[in-house]
N, C-alpha and C positions, 0 to 999 in steps of 0.2 A: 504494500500500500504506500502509496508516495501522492502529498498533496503541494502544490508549487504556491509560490506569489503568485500575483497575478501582476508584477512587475517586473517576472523574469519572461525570457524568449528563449526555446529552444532551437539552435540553430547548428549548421555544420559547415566546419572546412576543411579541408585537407591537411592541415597543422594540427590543429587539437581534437578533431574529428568532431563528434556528435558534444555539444559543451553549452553551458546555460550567459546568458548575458543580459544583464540589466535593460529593461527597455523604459523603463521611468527613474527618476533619481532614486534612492533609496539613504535612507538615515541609520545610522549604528544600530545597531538592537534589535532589528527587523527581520523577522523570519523569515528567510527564504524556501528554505524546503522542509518537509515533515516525512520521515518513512522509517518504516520498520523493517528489520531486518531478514532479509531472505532465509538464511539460519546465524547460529550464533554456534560457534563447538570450540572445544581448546585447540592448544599449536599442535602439529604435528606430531613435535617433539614431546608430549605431554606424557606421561607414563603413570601418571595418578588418576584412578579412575573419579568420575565426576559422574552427578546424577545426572540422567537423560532429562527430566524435567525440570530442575532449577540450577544446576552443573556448578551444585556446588559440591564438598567432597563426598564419596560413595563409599558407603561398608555393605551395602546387600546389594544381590540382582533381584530383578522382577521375576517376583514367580509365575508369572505366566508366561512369561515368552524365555526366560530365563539368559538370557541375552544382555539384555539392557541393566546398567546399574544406576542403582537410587540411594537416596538419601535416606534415612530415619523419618524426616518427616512427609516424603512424598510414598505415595505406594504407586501411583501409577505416571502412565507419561505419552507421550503421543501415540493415539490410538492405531493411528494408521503401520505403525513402527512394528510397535508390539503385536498385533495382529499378523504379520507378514511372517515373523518368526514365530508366532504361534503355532497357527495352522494356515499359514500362506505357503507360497513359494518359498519363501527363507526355511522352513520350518524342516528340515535336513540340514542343514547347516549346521555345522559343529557350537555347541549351545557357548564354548568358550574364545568365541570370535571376538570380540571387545577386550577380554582379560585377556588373550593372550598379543594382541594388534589393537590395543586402544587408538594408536595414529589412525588409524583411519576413520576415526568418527565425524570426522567433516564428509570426507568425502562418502563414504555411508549415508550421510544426511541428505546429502545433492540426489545420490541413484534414487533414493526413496521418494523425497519429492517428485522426481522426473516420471514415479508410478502413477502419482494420483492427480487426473485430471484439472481436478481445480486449482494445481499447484503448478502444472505443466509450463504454462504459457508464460508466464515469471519465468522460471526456469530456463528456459528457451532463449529469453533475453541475454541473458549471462552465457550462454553455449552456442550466444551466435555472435561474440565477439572474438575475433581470431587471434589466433595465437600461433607463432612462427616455434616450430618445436626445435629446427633445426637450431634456435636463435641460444637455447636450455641445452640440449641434449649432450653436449661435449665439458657443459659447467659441472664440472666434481658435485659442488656444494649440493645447489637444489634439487638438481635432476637427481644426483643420488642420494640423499636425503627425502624423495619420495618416491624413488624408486625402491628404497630399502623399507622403510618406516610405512607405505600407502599401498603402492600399487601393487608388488609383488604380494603381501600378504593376502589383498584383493581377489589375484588371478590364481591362487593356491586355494583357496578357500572353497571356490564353486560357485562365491558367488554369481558369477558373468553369469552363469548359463540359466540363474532363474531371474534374469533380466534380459533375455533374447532380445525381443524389440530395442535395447539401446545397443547391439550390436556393440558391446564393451569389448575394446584391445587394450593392450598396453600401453598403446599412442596416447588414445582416447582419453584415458584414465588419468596420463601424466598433464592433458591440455587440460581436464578439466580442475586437476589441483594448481594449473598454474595460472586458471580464470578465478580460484578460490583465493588465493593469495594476491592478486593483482586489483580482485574485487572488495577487499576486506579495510576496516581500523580495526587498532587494536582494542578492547574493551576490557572493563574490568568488571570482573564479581562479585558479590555482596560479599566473599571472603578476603577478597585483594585479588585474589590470582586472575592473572590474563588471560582473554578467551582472543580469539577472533570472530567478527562479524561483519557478514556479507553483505554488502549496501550498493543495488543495482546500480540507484546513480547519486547517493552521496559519496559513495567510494571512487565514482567513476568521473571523477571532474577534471580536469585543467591543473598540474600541481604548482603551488611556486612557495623557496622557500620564506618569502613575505605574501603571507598570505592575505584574503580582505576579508574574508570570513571567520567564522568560529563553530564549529564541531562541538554539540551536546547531546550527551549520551546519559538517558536517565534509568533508572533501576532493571527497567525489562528492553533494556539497549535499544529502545527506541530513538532515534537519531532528528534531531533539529537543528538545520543552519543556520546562523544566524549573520549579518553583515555586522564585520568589525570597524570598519570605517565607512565614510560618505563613498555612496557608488553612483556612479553620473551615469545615463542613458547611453548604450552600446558599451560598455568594461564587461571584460569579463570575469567571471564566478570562479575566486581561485581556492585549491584548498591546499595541506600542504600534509605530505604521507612520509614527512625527515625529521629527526630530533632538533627543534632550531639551536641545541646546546652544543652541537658538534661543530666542528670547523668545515668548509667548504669541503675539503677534497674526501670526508669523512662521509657528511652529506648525499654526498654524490656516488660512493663506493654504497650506501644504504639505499640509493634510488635505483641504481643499476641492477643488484643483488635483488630487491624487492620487486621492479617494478617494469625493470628494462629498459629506463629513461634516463635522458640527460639532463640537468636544467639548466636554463639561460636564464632566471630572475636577475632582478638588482641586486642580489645580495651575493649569487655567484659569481657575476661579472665583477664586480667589486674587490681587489686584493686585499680590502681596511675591513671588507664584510660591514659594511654601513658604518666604515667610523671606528668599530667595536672590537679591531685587530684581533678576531677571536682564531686568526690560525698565522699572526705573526710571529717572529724570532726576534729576540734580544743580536744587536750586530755584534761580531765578532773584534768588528775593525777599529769601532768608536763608540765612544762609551753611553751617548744618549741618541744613538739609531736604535730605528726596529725596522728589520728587514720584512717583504712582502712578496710572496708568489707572482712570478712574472708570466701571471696566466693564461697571455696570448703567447708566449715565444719559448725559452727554452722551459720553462719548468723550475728552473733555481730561483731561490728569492736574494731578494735586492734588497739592500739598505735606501731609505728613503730620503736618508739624511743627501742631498745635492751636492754638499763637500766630500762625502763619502761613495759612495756607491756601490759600497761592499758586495761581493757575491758570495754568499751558503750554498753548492751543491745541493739540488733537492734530494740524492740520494743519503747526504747526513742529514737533513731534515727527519727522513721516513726513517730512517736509524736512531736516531732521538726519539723519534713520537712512538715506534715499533716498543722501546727500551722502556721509557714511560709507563706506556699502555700495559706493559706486559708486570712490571714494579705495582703497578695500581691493582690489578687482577693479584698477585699474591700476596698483598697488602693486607687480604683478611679481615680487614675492620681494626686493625691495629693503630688507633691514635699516635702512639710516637715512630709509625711507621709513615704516616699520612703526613704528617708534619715534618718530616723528615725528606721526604720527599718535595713537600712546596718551597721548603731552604733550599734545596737543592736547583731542583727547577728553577728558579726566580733569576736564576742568574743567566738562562739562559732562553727563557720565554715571554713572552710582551704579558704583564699584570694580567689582561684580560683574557690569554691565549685558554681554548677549550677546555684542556687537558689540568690548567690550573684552577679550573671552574671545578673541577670533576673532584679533585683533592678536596679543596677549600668545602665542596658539598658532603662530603665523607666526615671531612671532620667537625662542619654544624652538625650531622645527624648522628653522628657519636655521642656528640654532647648533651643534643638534645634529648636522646633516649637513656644518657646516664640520669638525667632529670628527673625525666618519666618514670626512670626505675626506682628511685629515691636512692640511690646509691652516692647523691650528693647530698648527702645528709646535712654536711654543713656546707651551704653554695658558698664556693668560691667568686668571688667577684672578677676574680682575671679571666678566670672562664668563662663566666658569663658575658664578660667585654668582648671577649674574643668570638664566641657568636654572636654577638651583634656585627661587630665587626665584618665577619665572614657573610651571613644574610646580608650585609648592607652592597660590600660587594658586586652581588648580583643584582642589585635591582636595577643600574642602569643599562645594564645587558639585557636582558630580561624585558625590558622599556624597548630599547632599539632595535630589538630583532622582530619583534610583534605588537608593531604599532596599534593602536587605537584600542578597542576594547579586545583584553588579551585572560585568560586565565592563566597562564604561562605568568605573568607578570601578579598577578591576583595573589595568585600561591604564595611566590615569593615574597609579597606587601604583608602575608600573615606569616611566614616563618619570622620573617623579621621583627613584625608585631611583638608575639610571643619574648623572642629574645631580650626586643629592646623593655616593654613592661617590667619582668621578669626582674633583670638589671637593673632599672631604674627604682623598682620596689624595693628593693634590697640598698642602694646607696641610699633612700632616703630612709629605709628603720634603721639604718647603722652611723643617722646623721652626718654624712659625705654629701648633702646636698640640701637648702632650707624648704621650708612652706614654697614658697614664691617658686625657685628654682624646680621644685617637683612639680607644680601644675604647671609650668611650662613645657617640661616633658611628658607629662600625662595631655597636655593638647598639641603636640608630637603625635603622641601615640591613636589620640582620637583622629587626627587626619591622618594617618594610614588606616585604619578601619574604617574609616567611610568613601578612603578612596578604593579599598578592596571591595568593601560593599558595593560599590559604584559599579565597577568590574565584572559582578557577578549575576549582576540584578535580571540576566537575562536565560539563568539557566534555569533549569525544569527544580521542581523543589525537590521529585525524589531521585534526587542525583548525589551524587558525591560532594558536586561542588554549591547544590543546594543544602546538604549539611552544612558544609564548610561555612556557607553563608550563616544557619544560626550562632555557632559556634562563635567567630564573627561576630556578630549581633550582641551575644551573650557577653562578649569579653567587651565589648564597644560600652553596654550599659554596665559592667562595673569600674570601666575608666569614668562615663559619665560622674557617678558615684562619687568618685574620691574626688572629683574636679569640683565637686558642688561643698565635698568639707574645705577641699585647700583653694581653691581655685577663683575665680571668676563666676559668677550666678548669670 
């Protein structure tokens, strides 16, 4: 089910193919599209079974088809499912198909729809957009990653031959988990864990990594877009399917892998990445250069500095960021590991480079969950500076990579919240700071919470980021609170 504005245009061209475009101004906030998802199943790679009807985690199967796994509190799950291996055509099928090849319950969900008539013709939509196989077939990663994990379990099992009519091959199978992967965002569960979900044509937009939209996903992953900035008659409707917290060439190694695309936005043409040198180098040569990707010509980056002009081999680039990346991965959650590493780095990466985002966010979420746990029994005040510090960081990053109304940027106005409150509670009961000087910072901390509120105001309430809003809310009226003893009336 998918309902549009009625101030978008469905139009085609041979660039971005079948894509949506403004045909009246549009204002921030503004829904553009509403749809639900074609199905919703975990990654491939998932190996924890999940209940077929609310996929969240699973201790029993369905005893009636004994197939499908549930939760404690569902007993049953789509009829049409359960019935096929009941006493359908599935119902030969070895009963331990799911336990023993859970990867394939995406693609299990596609064949089963493409059974039932009223599900067909949706279905059909997704299976009539093409896919160059020859484009996969020689990529190690995906192609065999469902080759191993989807297809093969698929064509061992039996099941092709009680689906005759979809004339399933091996091809077949591999095109249709690589129209499920090119069709999907990622979603999350009422538990946390990431599922994938299939969105004919919110998944299927125009990508760029500045986007003008914004993506809302509420409890039962029902998907509403929404415009993140002013849209003028004839723009088009962009969405964006890349971490904006990676660097360019990162970006772009996740659109390829994902998606099979390249992209030309502003912010990959850009060597500064909008200003935000999120994939520059400290120069080698001179001591206040930062070098940049010279991304029309060879590949090595340049010092910027005009007296300078240093050249970094891009092959010691990707050898630093390889070295990095690989220090971050066995890092473990180790605070003086983490730390240890941003001293180190710093000397050889621009403040705002990805990779120093990535540390600096490891070590506020260390700190932040020592909190939670009470294990700072007695808060330290340097710590607590030093997450603010670290949230503060990001927030002009965060600002510049996803202008106009951003949850990206939303989040990190409440990590920060938290932090600076926190902090500032604690210097004024240990008299570090007077009456006057605390409701100064208590109306600090109320204009970040109504500028995150501001931010949010457009998401569905039962969402993630419509909790986020009470929570939000809740913390905004006990700032009000203390601002009414110490503060200003």
């Amino acid at each position: 089910m998918q309902e549009y504005s009625e101030k978008l245009e469905d139009i085609y061209d041979e660039k971005l193919g079948r894509h949506l475009v403004a045909s009246l101004s549009i204002e921030p906030g503004e829904t553009l599209l509403e749809e639900q998802p074609l199905l919703v199943a975990p990654h491939w790679e998932c190996d924890r079974l999940k209940c077929a009807q609310c996929l969240q985690e699973s201790y029993v199967i369905c005893r009636r088809c004994q197939v499908y796994p549930l939760c404690m509190d569902c007993s049953e799950h789509d009829v049409f499912e359960c019935e096929f291996f009941a006493n359908g055509a599935g119902s030969g099928i070895g009963k331990d198909l799911l336990i023993k090849n859970y990867g394939i319950f995406a693609l299990l969900k596609l064949l089963l729809l493409l059974e039932q008539p009223d599900k067909r013709a949706q279905c059909q939509i997704l299976l009539g957009r093409p896919v160059k196989l020859e484009d996969y077939r020689n990529e190690e990663g995906v192609w065999q990653e469902h080759e191993e994990q989807v297809v093969r379990p698929i064509m061992d099992s039996g099941l092709t031959q009680t689906l005759p009519n979809q004339q399933l091959t091996s091809d077949v199978l591999h095109a249709h988990c690589i129209r499920i992967d090119s069709n999907a965002y990622e979603v999350t569960a009422r538990d946390g864990d990431t599922l994938k979900g299939v969105y004919l044509r919110g998944a299927n937009l125009p990508h760029s990594c500045v986007p003008n939209t914004v993506v809302a996903l509420d409890e039962q992953f029902n998907l509403k877009l929404y415009a993140a900035v002013p849209l003028e008659s004839g723009q088009v409707i962009y969405t964006s399917y890349a971490n904006p917290l990676m660097g360019t060439s990162q970006r772009q190694h996740q659109l390829r892998m994902t998606r099979h695309m390249e992209c030309a936005c502003e912010r990959c043409l850009d060597p500064t990445e909008l200003g935000t040198h999120m994939s520059s180098m400290k120069c080698r040569d001179c001591c206040d250069g930062y070098a940049v990707c010279d991304l029309g010509g060879t590949g090595n980056w340049r010092c910027l500095n005009v007296s300078c002009g240093a050249v970094i081999p891009a092959a010691d680039v990707h050898e630093l960021l390889a070295e990095v990346g690989g220090a971050l991965v066995d890092a473990k959650g180790e605070l003086n590991v983490y730390e240890s590493l941003l001293v180190q780095n710093k000397q050889l990466l621009h403040p705002n480079h990805f990779l120093l985002l990535d540390i600096k966010q490891n070590i506020a979420s260390i700190l932040r969950a020592a909190a939670l746990m009470n294990s700072l029994n007695d808060p330290c005040k340097k710590l607590l500076e030093r997450r603010v510090e670290l949230c503060g960081d990001l927030l002009p990053i965060c600002r510049a990579v996803m202008p106009g109304i951003s949850k990206l940027y939303a989040i990190a106005l409440f990590e920060y919240l938290l932090s600076f409150v926190e902090f500032t509670e604690l210097q004024f009961a240990e008299g570090d700071v007077d009456k006057k000087g605390y409701a100064a910072q208590l109306e600090r901390a109320q204009s970040v919470a109504k500028e995150a509120l501001d931010l949010l105001q457009f998401e569905p309430e039962n969402s993630a980021e419509g909790f986020l809003t009470e929570r939000i809310g809740m913390e905004l009226e006990r700032i009000e609170s203390d601002l009414m003893k110490y503060g200003k009336h």
